[in-house]
C-alpha positions in Angstrom: 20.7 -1.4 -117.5 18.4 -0.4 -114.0 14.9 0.9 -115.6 15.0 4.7 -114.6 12.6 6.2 -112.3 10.6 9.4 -113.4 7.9 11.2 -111.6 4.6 12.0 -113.7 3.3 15.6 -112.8 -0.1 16.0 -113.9 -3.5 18.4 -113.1 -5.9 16.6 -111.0 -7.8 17.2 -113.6 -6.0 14.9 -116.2 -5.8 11.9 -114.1 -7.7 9.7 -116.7 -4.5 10.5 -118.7 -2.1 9.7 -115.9 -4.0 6.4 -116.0 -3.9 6.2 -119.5 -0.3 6.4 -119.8 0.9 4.3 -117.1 -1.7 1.4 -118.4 -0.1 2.3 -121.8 3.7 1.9 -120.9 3.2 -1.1 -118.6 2.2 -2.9 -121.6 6.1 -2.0 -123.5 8.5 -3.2 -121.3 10.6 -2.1 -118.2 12.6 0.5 -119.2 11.4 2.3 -116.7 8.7 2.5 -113.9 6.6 5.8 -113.2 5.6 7.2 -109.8 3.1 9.9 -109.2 1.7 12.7 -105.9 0.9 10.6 -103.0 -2.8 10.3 -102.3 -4.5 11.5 -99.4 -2.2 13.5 -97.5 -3.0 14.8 -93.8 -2.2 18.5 -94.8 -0.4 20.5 -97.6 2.7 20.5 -96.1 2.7 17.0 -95.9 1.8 16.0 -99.6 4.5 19.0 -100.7 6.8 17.2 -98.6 6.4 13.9 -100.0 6.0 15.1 -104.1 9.5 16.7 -103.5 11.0 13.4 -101.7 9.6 11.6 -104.6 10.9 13.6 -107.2 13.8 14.1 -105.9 14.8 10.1 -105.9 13.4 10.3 -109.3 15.4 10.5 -112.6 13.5 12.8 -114.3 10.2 13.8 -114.7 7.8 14.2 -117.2 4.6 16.6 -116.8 1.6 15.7 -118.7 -0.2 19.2 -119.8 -2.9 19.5 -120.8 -5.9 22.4 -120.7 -6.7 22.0 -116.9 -2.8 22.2 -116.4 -2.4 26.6 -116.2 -5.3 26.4 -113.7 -3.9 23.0 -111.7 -2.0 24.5 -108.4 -1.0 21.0 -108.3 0.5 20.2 -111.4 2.3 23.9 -111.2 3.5 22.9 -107.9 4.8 19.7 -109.0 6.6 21.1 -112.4 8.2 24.2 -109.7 9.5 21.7 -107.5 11.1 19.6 -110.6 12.8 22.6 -111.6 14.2 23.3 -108.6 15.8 19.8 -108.0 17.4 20.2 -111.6 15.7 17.1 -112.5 15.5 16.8 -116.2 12.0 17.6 -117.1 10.1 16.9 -120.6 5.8 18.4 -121.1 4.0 16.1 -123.0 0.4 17.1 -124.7 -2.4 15.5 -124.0 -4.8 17.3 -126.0 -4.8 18.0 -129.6 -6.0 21.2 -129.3 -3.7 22.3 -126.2 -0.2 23.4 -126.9 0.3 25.9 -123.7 3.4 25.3 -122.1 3.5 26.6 -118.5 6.2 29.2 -117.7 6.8 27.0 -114.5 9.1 24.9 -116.9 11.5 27.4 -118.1 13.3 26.0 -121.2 12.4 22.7 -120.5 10.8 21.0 -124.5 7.2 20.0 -124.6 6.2 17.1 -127.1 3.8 15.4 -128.8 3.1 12.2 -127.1 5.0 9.4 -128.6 6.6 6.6 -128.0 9.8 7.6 -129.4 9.7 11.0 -127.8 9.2 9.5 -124.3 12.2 6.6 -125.4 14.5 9.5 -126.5 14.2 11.5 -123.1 14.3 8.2 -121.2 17.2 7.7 -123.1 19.1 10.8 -122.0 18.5 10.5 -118.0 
């Protein structure tokens, strides 16, 4: 089976864990291979433009929240534009202490972050 292709929404904020799990997951297999924002767009139209592209060739995504996500226009933005693709979308915490699931994601589960919960939603796309 093709490893799937999900898009990691995050606050700018939180890139350390963005970082953290990509390092994480390379280190498990290839079941399936992570892409984020693009960096340094020209203007905001441009980056939008390119998240959406990228999301929308992804086959799910999974938005890392955390306490800097309800103030991130970024990660909002990101988690919006999953929604509207009707991508399948999964929160995962970040923080112990942080269990604030942005109304951007509708009925969409947020978990604690473990292997197994990322397997099982890998394993329904």
């Amino acid at each position: 089976m093709a490893p799937k292709t999900v898009f990691l929404a995050f606050a700018e904020q939180d890139e350390l864990y963005r970082d953290l799990f990509t390092t994480q997951w390379a280190r498990s297999g290839d079941q399936a291979r992570f892409l984020d924002s693009p960096a340094g767009a020209a203007c905001p139209d441009e980056w939008k433009k390119d998240v959406r592209e990228r999301i929308r060739g992804c086959d799910g995504v999974i938005a890392l929240i955390g306490g800097a996500t309800p103030d991130s226009p970024v990660a909002r933005w990101q988690i919006r534009c999953a929604v509207a693709e009707g991508k399948p979308l999964m929160g995962l915490w970040v923080e112990k202490k942080y269990r604030g699931k942005p109304t951007e994601m509708g009925p969409a589960r947020c978990e604690s972050w473990t292997w197994e919960n990322i397997g099982d939603f890998l394993d329904r796309l």
